[in-house]
C-alpha positions as CSV (number, residue, x, y, z in Angstrom):
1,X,96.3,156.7,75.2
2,X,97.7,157.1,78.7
3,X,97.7,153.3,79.5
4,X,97.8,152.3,83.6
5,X,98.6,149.1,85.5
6,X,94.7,148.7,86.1
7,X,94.6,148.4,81.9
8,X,97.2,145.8,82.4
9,X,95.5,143.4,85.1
10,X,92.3,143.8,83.3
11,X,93.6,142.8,79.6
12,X,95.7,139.6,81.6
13,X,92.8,139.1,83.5
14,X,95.0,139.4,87.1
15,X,95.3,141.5,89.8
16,X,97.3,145.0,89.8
17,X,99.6,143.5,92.6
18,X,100.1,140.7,90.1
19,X,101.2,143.0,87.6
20,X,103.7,144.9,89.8
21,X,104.9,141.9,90.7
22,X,105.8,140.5,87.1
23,X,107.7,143.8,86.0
24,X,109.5,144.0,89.5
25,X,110.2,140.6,89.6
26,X,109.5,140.5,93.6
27,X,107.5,137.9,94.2
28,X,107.0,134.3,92.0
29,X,104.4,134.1,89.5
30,X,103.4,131.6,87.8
31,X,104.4,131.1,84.4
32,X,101.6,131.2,82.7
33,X,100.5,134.6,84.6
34,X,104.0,135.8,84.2
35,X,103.3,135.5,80.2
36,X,99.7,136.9,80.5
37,X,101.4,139.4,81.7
38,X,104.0,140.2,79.5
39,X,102.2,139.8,76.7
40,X,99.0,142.6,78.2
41,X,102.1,145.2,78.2
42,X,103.5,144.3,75.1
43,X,99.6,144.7,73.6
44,X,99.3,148.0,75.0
45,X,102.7,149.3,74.9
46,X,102.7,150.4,79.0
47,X,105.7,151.4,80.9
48,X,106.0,151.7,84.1
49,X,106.5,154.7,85.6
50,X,108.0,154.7,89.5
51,X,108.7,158.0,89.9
52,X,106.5,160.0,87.6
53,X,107.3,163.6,89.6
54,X,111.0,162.9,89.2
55,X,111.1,162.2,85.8
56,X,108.7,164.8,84.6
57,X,111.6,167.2,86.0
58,X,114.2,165.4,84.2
59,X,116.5,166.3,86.5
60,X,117.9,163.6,88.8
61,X,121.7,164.0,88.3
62,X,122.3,160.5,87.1
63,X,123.4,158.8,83.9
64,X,122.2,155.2,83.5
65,X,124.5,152.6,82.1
66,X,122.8,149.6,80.6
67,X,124.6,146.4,79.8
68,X,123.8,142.9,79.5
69,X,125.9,141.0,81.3
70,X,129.1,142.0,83.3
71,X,131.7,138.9,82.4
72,X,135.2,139.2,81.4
73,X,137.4,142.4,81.5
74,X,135.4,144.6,79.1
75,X,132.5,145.1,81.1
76,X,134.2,145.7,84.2
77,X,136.6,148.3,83.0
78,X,133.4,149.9,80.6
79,X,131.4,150.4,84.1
80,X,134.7,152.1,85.8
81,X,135.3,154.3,82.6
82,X,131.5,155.5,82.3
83,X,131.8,156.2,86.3
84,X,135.1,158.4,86.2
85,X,133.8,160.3,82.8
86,X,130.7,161.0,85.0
87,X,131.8,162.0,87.4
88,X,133.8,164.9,85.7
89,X,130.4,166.0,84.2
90,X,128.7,166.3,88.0
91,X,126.6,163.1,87.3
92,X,126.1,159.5,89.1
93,X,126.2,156.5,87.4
94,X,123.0,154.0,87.7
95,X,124.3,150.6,86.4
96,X,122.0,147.9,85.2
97,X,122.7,144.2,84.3
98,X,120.1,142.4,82.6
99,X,119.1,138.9,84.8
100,X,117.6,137.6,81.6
101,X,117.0,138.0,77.5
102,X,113.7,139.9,78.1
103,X,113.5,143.2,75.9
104,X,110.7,144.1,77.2
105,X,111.5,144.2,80.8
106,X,114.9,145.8,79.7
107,X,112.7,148.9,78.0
108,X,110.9,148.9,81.3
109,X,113.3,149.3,83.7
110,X,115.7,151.9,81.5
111,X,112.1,154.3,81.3
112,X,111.4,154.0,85.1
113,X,114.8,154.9,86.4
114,X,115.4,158.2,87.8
115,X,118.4,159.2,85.2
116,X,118.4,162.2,83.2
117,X,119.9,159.9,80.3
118,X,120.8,156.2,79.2
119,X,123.7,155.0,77.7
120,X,122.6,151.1,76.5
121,X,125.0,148.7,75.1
122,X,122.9,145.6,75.4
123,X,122.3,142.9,72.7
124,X,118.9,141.7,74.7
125,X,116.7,145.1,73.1
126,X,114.8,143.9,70.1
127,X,113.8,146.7,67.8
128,X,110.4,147.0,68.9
129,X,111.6,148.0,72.3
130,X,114.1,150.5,70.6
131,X,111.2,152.1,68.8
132,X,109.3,152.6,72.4
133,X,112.2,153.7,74.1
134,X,112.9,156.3,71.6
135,X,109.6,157.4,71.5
136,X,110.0,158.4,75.0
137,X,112.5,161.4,74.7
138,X,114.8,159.8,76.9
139,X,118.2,161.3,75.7
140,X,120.3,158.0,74.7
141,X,123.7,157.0,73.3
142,X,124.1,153.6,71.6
143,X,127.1,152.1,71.8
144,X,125.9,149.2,70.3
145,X,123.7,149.8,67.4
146,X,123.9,152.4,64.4
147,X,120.9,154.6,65.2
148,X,120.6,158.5,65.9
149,X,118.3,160.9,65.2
150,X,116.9,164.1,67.7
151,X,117.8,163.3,71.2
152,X,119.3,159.7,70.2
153,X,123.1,159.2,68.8
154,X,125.5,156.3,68.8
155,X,129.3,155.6,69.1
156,X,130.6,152.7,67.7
157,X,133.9,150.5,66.9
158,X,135.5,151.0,63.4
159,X,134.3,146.8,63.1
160,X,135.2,147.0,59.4
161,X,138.3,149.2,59.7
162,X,139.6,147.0,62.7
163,X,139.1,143.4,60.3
164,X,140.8,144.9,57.7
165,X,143.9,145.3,59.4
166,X,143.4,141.9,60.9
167,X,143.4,140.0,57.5
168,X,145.7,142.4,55.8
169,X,148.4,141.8,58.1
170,X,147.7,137.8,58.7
171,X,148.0,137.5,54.7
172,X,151.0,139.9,54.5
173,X,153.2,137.9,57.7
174,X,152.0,134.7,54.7
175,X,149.1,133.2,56.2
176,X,146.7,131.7,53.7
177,X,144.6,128.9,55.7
178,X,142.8,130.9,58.0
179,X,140.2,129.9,60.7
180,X,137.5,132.8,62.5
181,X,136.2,132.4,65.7
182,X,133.3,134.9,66.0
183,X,131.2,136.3,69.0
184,X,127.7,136.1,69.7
185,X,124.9,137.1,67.3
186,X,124.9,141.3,68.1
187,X,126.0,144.2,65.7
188,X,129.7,143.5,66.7
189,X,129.4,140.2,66.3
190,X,128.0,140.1,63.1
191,X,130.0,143.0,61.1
192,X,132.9,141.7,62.3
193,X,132.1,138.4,60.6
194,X,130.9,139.8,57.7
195,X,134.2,141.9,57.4
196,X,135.9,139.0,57.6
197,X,134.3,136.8,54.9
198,X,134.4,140.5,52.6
199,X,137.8,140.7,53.3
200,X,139.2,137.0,52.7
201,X,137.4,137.3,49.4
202,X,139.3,141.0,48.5
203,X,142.6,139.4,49.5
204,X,142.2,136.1,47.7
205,X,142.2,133.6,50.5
206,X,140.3,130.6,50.6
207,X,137.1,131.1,53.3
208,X,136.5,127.3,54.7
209,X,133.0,127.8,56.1
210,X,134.0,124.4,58.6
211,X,137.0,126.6,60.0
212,X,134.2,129.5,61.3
213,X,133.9,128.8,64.8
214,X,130.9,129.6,67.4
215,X,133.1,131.3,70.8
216,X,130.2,134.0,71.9
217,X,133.0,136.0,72.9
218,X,134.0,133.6,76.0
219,X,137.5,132.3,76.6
220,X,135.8,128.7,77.8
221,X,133.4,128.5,74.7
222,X,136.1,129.3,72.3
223,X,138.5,127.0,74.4
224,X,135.4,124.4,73.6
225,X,135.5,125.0,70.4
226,X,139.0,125.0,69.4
227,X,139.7,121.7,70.8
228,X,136.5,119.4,69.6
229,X,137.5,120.8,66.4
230,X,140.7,119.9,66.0
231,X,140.8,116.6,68.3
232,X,137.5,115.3,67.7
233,X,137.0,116.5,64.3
234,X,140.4,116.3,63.6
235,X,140.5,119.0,61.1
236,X,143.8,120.0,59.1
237,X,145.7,122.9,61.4
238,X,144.8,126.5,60.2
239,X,147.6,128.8,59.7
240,X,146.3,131.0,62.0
241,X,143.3,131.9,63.8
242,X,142.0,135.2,64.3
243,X,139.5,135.7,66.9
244,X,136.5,138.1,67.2
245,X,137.9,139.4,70.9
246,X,140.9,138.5,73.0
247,X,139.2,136.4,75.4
248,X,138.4,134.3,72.4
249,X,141.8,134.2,71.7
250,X,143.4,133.4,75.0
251,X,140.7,130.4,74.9
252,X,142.2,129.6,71.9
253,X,145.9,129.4,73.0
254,X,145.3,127.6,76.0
255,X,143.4,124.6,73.5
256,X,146.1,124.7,71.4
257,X,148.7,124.4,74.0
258,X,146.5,121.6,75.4
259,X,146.8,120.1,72.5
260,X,150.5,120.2,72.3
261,X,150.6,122.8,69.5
262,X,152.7,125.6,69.8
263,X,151.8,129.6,69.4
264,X,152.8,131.1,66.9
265,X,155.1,128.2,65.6
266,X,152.6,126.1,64.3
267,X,149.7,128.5,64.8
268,X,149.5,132.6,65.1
269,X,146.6,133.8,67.1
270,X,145.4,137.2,66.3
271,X,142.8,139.2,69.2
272,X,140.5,141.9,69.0
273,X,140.3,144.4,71.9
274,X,143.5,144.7,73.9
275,X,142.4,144.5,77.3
276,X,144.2,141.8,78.5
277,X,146.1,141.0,75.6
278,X,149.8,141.9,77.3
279,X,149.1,139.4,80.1
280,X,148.9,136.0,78.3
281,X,151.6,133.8,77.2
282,X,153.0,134.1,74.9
283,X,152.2,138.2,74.6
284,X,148.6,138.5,72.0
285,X,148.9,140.6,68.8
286,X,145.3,142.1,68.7
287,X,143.6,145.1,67.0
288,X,142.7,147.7,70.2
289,X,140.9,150.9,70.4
290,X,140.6,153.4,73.6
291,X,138.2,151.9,76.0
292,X,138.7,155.4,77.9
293,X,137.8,157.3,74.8
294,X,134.9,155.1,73.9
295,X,133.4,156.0,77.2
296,X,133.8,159.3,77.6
297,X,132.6,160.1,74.0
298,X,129.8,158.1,75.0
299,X,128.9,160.1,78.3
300,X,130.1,163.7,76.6
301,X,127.3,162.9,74.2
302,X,124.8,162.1,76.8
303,X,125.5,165.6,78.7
304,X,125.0,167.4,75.5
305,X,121.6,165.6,74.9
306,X,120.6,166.4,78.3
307,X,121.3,170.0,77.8
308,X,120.0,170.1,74.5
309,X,117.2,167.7,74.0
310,X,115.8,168.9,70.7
311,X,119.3,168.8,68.9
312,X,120.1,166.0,66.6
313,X,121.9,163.1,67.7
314,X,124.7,161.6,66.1
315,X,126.8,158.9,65.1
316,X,130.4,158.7,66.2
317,X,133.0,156.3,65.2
318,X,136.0,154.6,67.1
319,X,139.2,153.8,65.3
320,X,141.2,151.1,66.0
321,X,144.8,149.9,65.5
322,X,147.0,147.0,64.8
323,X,149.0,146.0,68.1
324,X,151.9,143.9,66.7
325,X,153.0,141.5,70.1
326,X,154.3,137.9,69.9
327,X,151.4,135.5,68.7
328,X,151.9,135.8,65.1
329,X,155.0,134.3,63.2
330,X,156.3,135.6,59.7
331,X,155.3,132.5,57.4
332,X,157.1,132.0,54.1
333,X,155.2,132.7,51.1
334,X,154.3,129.5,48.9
């Protein structure tokens, strides 16, 4: 069923201007046509379509980039990578930030963009929306989700590999009493988490559910965190803390500082990422990876998609090393 905006206004009971409005957020609408809205397109699965000529010819020369939001030095440098691997490949770069948690206005706006493919790391997509998108034969890479199939692949972080090494060395340098702070609720987030409790349990060290802290992978929230835990709460000091990114982690040795602790003497820190992990006091032993080779495998896979739509997609994964720095001390073993 070829479903138009006229399908739309008529099942919300609106006007098409209404409609256009709602998905191109241009004017205000009320909330409760906003929703009547939303939930008419949700009913009958329509997408917008801007530039139907454009995208029947598939051929627009750009690459879309689809992230959800654009703090801290990840997304930043992601953005530049994506551009400069593009580029080599003769294609733009469309970037798009998500304003809000709406999957279905996410779905929307990566099917009406003139781009030839989309490469999406955004936690906001629910799987519904996947499904749709997927359905469209839009060429996509993942880089956030394990999915691939024809004209769909993925590249993603060695999560497990990466918290091995993590654990493995905190319990080899002697640290027993370990606290996590995690990231937000997304596929990083969670396996890394869930690697975590696997691998305290493999090594034999005790997992204290009250030492897992919530930092959504923010230096402020896990700075937050850190500090109502141990002044408020005043729970016993950890050994050592290791921390789902190193934004985390820098939150985490500014509380501690704070709080007149030092790093690693009374605590070791341990990061995830190595972006900015050289740069903070003292110097961050994190796990890191190749944000220049996560991109361009990410955009190499979307050129051969394009040229090749009917070939199977993939999944590729990252590996990741141990980057031994300063923020971890050699504890005696009791």
């Amino acid at each position: 069923m070829n479903v138009k905006i006229k399908d739309v206004a008529r099942l919300a009971g609106v006007s098409i201007s209404t409609v256009s409005n709602v998905l191109n957020e241009s004017k205000h609408v009320s909330p409760a046509k906003q929703q009547a809205v939303l939930n008419a397109v949700k009913e009958l699965g329509y997408v917008p379509n801007m530039n139907a000529r454009l995208l029947k010819a598939r051929h627009t020369g750009n690459i879309g980039l689809f992230l959800p939001y654009i703090d801290g030095p990840f997304y930043p440098r992601l953005m530049q990578e994506v551009y400069h691997a593009c580029s080599t490949h003769g294609y733009a770069v469309f970037t798009h930030v998500a304003q809000e948690s709406n999957s279905q206005k996410t779905a929307a706006t990566i099917l009406s963009c003139n781009i030839d493919a989309a490469i999406i790391l955004n936690d906001h997509l629910l799987d519904q929306e996947i499904t749709t998108l997927v359905s469209r034969k839009l060429p996509m890479v993942f880089m956030d989700r394990q999915i691939f199939q024809n004209g769909v692949s993925c590249i993603l972080l060695d999560n497990d590999q990466a918290v091995a090494q993590q654990v493995s060395y905190l319990k080899n340098t002697g640290h027993k009493r370990i606290a996590y702070m995690r990231g937000v609720h997304n596929y990083d987030g969670d396996i890394r988490l869930q690697s975590f409790c696997k691998y305290m349990k493999e090594h034999s060290l005790p997992l204290d559910e009250s030492l897992i802290m919530e930092g959504q992978f923010s230096e402020k929230v896990a700075y937050n965190c850190l500090y109502y835990l141990l002044r408020t709460q005043r729970a016993a000091l950890p050994d050592a803390i290791l921390c789902a990114n190193d934004d985390m982690a820098i939150g985490c040795i500014k509380a501690l500082t704070d709080l007149s602790y030092q790093v690693p003497k009374d605590v070791s820190v341990l990061g995830f990422d190595n972006l900015i992990a050289d740069s903070c006091t003292p110097p961050l032993t994190t796990v890191g990876y190749s944000l220049h080779t996560f991109a361009r495998k990410a955009v190499d896979e979307a050129v051969r998609l394009i040229q090749n739509p009917e070939e199977a997609g993939r999944m590729m994964t990252l590996e990741t090393e141990m980057i031994v720095r300063q923020s971890v001390a050699f504890r005696k073993s009791v």
